[in-house]
Structure formats: C-alpha cells, structure tokens
C-alpha positions as CSV (number, residue, x, y, z in Angstrom):
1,X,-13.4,-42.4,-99.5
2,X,-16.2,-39.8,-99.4
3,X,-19.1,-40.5,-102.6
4,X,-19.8,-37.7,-104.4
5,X,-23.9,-37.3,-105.1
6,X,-24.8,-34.9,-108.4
7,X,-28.0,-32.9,-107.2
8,X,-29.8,-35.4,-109.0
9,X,-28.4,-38.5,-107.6
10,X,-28.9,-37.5,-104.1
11,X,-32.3,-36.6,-104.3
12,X,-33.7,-39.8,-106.4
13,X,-31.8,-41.8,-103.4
14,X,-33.4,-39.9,-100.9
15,X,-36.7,-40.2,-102.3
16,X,-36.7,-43.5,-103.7
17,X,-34.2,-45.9,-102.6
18,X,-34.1,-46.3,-98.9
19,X,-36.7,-43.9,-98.2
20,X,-39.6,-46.4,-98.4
21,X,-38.5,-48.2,-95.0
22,X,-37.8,-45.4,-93.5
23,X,-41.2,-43.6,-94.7
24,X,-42.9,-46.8,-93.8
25,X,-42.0,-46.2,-90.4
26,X,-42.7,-42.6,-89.7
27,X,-45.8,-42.5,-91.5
28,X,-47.1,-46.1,-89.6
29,X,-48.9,-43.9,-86.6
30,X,-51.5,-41.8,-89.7
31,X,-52.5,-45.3,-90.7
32,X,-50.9,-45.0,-94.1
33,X,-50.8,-48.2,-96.1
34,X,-49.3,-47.6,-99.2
35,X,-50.9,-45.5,-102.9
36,X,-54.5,-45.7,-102.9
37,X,-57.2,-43.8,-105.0
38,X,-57.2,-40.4,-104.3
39,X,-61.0,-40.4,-104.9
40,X,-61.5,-42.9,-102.3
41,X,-60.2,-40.3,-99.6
42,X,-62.2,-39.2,-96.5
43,X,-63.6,-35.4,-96.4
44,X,-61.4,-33.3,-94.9
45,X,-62.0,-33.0,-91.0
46,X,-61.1,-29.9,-88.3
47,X,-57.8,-30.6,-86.9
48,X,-54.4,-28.8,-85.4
49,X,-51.1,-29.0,-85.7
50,X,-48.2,-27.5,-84.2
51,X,-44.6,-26.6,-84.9
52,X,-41.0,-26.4,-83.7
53,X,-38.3,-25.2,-85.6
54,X,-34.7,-24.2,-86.0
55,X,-33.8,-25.2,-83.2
56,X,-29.6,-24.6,-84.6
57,X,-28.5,-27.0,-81.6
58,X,-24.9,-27.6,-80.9
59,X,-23.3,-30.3,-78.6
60,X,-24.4,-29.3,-74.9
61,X,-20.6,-29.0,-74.5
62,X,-20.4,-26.1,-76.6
63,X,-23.9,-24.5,-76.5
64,X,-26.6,-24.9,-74.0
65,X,-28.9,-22.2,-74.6
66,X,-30.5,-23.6,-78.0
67,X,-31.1,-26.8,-76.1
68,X,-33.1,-25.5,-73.2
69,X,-34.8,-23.4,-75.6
70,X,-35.7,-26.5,-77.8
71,X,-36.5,-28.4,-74.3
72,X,-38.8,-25.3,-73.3
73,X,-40.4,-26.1,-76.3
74,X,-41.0,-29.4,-76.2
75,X,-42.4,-28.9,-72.9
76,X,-45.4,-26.3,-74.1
77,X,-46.4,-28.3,-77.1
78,X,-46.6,-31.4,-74.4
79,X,-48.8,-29.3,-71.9
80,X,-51.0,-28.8,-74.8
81,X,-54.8,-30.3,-74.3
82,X,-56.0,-31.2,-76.3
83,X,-52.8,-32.8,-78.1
84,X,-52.2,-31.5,-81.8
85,X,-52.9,-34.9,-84.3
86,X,-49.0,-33.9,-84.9
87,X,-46.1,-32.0,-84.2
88,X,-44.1,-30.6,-87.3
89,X,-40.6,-30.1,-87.2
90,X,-39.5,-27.9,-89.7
91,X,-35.8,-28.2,-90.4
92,X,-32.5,-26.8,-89.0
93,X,-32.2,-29.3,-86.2
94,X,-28.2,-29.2,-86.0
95,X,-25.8,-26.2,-86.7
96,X,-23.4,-27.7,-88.3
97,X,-24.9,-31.2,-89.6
98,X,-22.6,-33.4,-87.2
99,X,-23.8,-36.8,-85.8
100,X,-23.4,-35.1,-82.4
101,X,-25.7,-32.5,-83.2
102,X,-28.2,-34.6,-84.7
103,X,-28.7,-36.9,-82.2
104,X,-29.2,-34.9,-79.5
105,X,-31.7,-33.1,-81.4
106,X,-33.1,-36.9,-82.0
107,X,-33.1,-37.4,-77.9
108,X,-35.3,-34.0,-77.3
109,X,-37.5,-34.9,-80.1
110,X,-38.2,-38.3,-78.9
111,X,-39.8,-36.7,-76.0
112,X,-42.8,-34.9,-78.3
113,X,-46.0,-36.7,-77.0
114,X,-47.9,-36.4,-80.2
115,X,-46.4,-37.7,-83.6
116,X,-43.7,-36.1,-85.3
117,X,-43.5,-35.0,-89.1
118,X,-39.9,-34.6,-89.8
119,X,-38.1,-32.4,-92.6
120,X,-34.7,-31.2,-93.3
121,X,-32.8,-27.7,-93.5
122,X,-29.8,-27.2,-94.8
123,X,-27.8,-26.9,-91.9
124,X,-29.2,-30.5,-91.2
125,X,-28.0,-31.6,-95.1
126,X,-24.5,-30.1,-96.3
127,X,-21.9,-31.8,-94.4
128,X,-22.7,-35.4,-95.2
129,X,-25.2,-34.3,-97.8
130,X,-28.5,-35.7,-95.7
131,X,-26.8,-38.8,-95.0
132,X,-27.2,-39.2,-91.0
133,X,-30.5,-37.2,-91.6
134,X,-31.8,-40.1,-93.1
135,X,-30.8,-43.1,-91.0
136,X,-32.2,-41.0,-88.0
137,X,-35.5,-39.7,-89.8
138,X,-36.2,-41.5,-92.8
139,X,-36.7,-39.9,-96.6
140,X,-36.2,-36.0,-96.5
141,X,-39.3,-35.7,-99.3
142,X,-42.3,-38.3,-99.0
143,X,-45.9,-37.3,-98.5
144,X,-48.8,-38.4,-96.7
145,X,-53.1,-37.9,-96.2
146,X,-54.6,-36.8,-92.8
147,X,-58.2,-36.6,-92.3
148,X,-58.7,-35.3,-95.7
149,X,-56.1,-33.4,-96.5
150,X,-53.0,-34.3,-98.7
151,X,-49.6,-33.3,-97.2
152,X,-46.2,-32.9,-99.0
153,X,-42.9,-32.8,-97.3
154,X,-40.0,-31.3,-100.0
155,X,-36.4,-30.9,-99.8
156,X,-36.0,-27.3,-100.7
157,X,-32.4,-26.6,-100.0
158,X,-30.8,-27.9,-102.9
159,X,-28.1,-26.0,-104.3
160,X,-26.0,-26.2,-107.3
161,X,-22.8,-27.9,-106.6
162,X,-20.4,-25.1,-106.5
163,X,-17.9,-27.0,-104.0
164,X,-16.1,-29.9,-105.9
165,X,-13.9,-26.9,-107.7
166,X,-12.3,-25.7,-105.8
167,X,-12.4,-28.8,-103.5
168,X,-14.4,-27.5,-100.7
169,X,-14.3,-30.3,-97.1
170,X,-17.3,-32.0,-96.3
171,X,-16.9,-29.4,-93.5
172,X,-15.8,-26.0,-95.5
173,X,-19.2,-26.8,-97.4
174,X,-21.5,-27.1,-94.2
175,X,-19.9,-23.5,-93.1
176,X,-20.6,-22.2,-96.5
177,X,-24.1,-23.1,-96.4
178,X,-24.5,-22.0,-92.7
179,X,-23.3,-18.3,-93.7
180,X,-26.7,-15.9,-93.8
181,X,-24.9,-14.0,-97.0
182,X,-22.7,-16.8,-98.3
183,X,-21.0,-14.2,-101.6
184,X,-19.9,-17.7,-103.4
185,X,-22.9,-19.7,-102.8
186,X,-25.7,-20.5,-104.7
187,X,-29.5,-20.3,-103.8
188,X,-31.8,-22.8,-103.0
189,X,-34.0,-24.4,-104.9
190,X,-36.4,-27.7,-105.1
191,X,-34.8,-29.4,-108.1
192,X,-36.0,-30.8,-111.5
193,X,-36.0,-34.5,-110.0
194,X,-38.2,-32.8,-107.2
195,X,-40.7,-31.1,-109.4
196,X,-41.3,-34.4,-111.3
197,X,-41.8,-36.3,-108.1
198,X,-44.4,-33.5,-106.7
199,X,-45.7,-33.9,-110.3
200,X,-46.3,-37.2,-109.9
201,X,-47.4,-37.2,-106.6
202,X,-50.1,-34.9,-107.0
203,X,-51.6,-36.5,-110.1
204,X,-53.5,-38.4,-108.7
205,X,-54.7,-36.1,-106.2
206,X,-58.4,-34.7,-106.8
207,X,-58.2,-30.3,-107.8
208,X,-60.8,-29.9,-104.8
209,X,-59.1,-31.9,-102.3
210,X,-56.5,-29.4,-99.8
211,X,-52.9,-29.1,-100.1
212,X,-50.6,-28.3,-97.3
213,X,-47.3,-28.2,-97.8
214,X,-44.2,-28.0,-96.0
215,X,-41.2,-26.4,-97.3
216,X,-37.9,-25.0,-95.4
217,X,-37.4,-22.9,-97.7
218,X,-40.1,-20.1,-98.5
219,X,-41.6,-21.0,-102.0
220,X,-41.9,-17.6,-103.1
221,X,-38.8,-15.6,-103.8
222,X,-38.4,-13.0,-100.5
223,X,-34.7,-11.5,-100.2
224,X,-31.9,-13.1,-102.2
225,X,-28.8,-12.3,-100.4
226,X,-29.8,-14.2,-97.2
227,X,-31.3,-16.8,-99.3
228,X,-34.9,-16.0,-98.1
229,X,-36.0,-17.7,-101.4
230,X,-36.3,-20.3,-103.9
231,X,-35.0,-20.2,-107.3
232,X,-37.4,-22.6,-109.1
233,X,-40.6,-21.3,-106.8
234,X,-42.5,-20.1,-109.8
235,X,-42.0,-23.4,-111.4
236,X,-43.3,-25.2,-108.0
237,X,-46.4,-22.8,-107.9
238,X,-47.4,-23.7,-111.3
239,X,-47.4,-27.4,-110.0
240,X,-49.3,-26.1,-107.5
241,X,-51.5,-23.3,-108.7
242,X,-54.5,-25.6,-110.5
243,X,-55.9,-26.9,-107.0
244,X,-58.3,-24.9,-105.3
245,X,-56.7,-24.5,-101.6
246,X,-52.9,-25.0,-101.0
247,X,-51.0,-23.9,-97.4
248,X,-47.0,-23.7,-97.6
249,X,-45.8,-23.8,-94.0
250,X,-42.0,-22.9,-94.4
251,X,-39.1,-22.6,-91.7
252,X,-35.9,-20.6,-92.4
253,X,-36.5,-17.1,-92.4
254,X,-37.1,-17.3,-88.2
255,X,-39.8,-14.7,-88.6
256,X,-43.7,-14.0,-88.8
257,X,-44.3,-14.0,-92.0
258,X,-47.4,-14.2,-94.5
259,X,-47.7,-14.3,-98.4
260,X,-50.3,-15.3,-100.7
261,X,-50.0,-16.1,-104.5
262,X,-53.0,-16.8,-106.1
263,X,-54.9,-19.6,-104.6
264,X,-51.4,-20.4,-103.0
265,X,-51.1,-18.9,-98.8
266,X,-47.6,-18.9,-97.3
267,X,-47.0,-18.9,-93.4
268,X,-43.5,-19.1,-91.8
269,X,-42.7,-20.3,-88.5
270,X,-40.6,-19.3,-85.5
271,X,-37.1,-20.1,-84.2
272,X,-36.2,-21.4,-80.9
273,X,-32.6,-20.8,-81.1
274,X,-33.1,-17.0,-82.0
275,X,-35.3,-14.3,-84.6
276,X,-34.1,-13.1,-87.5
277,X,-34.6,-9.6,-88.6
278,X,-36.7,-8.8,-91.5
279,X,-35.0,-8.1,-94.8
280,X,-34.5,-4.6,-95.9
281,X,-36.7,-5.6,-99.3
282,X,-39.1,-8.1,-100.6
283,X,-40.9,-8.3,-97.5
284,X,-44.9,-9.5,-98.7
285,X,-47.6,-7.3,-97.5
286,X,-49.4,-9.2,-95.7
287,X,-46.9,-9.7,-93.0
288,X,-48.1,-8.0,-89.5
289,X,-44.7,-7.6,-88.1
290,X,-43.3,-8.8,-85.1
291,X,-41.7,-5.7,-82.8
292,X,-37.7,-5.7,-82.1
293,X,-36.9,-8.4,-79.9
294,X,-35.0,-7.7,-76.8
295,X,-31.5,-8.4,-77.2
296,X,-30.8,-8.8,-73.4
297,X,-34.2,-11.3,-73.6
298,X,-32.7,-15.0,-74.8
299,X,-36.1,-16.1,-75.7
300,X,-38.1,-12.6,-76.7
301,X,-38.7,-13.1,-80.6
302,X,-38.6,-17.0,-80.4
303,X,-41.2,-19.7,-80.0
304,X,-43.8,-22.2,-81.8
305,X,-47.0,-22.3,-82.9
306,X,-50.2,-24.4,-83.9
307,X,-51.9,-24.8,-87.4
308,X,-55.8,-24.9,-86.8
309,X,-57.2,-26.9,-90.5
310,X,-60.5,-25.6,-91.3
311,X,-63.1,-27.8,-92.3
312,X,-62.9,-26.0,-95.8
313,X,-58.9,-27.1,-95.4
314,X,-57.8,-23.5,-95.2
315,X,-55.6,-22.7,-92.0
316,X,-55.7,-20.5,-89.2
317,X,-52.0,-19.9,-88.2
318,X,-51.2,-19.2,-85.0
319,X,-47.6,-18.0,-83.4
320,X,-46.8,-18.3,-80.0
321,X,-44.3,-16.0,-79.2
322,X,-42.5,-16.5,-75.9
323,X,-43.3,-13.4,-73.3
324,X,-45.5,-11.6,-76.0
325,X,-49.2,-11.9,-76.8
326,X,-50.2,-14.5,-79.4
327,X,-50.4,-13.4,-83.0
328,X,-53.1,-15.3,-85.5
329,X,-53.6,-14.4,-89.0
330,X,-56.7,-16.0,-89.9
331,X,-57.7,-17.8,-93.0
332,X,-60.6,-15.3,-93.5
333,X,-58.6,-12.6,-93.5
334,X,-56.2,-13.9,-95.6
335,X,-58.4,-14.9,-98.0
336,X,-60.4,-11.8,-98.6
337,X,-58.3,-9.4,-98.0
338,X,-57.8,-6.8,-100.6
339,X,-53.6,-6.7,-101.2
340,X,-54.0,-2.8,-102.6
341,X,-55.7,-2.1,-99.5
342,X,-52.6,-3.0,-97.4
343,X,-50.0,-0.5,-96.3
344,X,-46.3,-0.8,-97.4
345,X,-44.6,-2.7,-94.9
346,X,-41.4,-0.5,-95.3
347,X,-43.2,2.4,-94.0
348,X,-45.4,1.7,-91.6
349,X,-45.8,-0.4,-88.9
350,X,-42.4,-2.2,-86.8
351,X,-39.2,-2.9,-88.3
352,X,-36.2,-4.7,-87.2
C-alpha cells in the first residue's frame, strides 16, 4: 500500500531521519565531521565549481539524445584542468521520477571525476515523493562548509498537496508536476519545516562569513504560470537577508539568468536536455540574454558552467554554452551596478 507523506512529514524524514547516513556519506570527501563552531571556521579561500543540470533523461530505450547530451557533459567538466573542488548537480535528473530513469542518471554521474553535490527537482521528487532519490543520493536538504564558505542545499519544490482529492496515481501526479503550465497545480515553495531547519542551520553561522546557496527553484518570484518561482521566497530572503554576502545558484528555468535582492545575488544554470525560452514578464534586469537557439541545433542553447568563489566569497559565474562564446557576469559588475541604469529587458536586447 502506497504511504501517504503530508508536506511536513516528508520533509522532516528527508532531513532528519535517514538523511544523516546518507549525508555522512556524500559529504565524507570535504572532510566534514559533524556541527562544529562556526567561529572556529577557516577564511574563505579562491576556489571553482562547476555545474550540470536538467539533464530530463529518459530510459536509453525511449530517449537517447538527453543522454549523450548529459555524457557530452560529463566529458567537458572531466577535461577540465585544473579540476573544479566539486561538481554540482542541480536537479531534474529523470523525466518522469522512475527507478529506470534514475539510475541511469546515477551511472553517468558516477563517471564525474571531481566530487559531486547532489540536489533534487521535482521531476526527480513527485512520483514516489523523493523516495528512490534518497536511497541513491542521500538527504534532498543538508548543508556543508568548503574552504570558508558555508553551503546550503534546499528542497524547493514542495507543493501543496492538491492530489489525494481527487485521487491523483503516483504517476498522474509526476505528469502533473512535469507540465510547464500545470492549470490545477500549485507552486513551489520551500516549506515552513524548511525555513525552521535553514533557521537553524544558519544560527550558528557568523553574519560575515559567505553563503552560497543552492536552490532548484529560483528564490525570487520570476513568472508564475511556468512556475519560474517560489511562493515563500520573501520569507527565505528574510532568513537570508542579515548576512553580508549570499549566492543562490538555482536550476529550473534552463536559462541565463541573473537577479539581485539586496545583499542577496541570483544566478541560474543551463540545461543539457534543451533551453527554455524566457518568460513574457518578470524577467530581472540584470539578465544579458541568451540569442534564440537553433531549433535544427540539438545542443545550441544548452550546456554547463563553472562558479569561480572570490576570496571576498562573492562569485564570478560563468556559462558555457555549447557552439557559442562563453558568457560571465562578474561579481563586480553585479555588485555595483546601478539597477535604474539598466535597460528594460522587454525592449531591448534578444528575446526568445
């Protein structure tokens, strides 16, 4: 008989029950060992990241373009020298959630030479609510310290349960939550047990020491009706707001894509299954567009990217679009430039 999780069940399980093997394990290789004073910390060191993300794979059987473009991938952040300290993966690993799905994604992964930061998307979550996700990858929210820099890892799909009446299948739910402009779903959001648990976890955190944090969802609310947003964001960015440099990297929206909020800066990622176009409205002003991709082009509008971490712990973020130049939109410019300054992105510039 299938359990049915409240939002609040799931996620305290998740977090708390058999998350602390499983976070044991994935964060052995940064030399974690458990809570320790944040005050005791090292100063935060240079150092780079990189990402893959959405990768959207089915079984080879059915689809075998999103795996070679996930294996192409793979491959350039392996030719990479020097190696990033880690790779991130940033959510959307299956289509369609199924064991299938997810362990094939597993089997490419595995072949990322650096180490691998792991977090969930929904299409990863809603057909056995995160359930393989976590016996493959551990705890969908934990968080971790590199080289002077405190990083959070949140489940920000949650939605509010709007499929036990009518009885939707474990399957009918995952194909709700797939849809771009679902008309009977709900929106994502972090979640009260979530916000306590960030709460917590950043209490003991120094106001001066740097935040990154990684988020599928964008932590700022974008465009609605594709979901481009997070209900309870404001509430996360007051959580946020009182340190003194704070990075959301977040997947989903399969686009370049920059915001900033206070001291809060937001960078999206790319897609290596395929780029979304940007939304008609809400689009932040700092974004330097990406051109049209070329629909006869199965990788033009895809790729990864690297996160340089200043010594200051502000980022330079770097895309790596495949057949294109690179695009970098630097911490510098990010942090001084003047927003009133900045054109209206609906009128100038390129646009899907």
């Amino acid at each position: 008989m299938e359990r049915k999780f409240s939002r609040r069940e799931f996620l305290e399980v998740s977090a708390q029950g058999a998350a602390a093997a499983g976070l044991a394990s994935l964060l052995d290789g940064f030399g974690w060992s458990g809570p320790q004073s944040a005050e005791a910390g090292p100063e935060a060191q240079p150092f780079t990241f990189a990402y893959i993300s959405d990768a959207h794979l089915y079984e080879k059987k059915l689809n075998k373009r999103f795996v070679r473009s996930i294996e192409k991938t793979v491959a350039d952040v392996n030719a990479l020298d020097p190696q990033p300290d880690f790779v991130l993966f940033g959510g959307d690993l299956a289509q369609l959630g199924q064991k299938g799905e997810l362990d094939l994604g597993k089997e490419i992964l595995d072949g990322v030479r650096a180490k691998r930061v792991m977090m969930v998307g929904e299409h990863d979550w809603y057909l056995d609510m995160g359930e393989h996700w976590r016996e493959l990858f551990g705890p969908d929210t934990y968080s971790f310290d590199h080289k002077g820099i405190h990083c959070v890892v949140l489940n920000s799909v949650i939605v509010e349960d709007y499929w036990t009446a009518p009885k939707l299948s474990p399957m009918e739910r995952m194909k709700a939550m797939a849809q771009l402009d679902n008309p009977n779903g709900r929106p994502f959001t972090v979640g009260e047990a979530q916000r306590e648990w960030l709460n917590k976890d950043l209490s003991a955190v120094p106001l001066e020491r740097p935040i990154i944090v990684f988020s599928h969802s964008p932590l700022y609310k974008y465009y609605k009706n594709w979901n481009f947003w997070t209900d309870d964001a404001e509430q996360v960015q007051a959580i946020l707001a009182p340190f003194q440099r704070v990075t959301v990297v977040h997947a989903h929206t399969h686009q370049v894509l920059t915001n900033r909020i206070g001291t809060i800066r937001f960078h999206g990622v790319l897609s290596t299954a395929w780029p979304w176009p940007y939304a008609h409205k809400g689009l932040p002003r700092f974004t330097a567009q990406q051109d049209r991709a070329d629909p006869f082009d199965q990788f033009d509008g895809c790729g990864w990217g690297t996160v340089e971490v200043l010594a200051n712990g502000g980022v330079n973020k770097n895309y790596n679009l495949w057949g294109r130049k690179p695009t970098k939109v630097s911490y510098e410019w990010l942090s001084t430039v003047n927003e009133a300054t900045l054109p209206d992105p609906y009128e100038v510039g390129p646009h899907y």
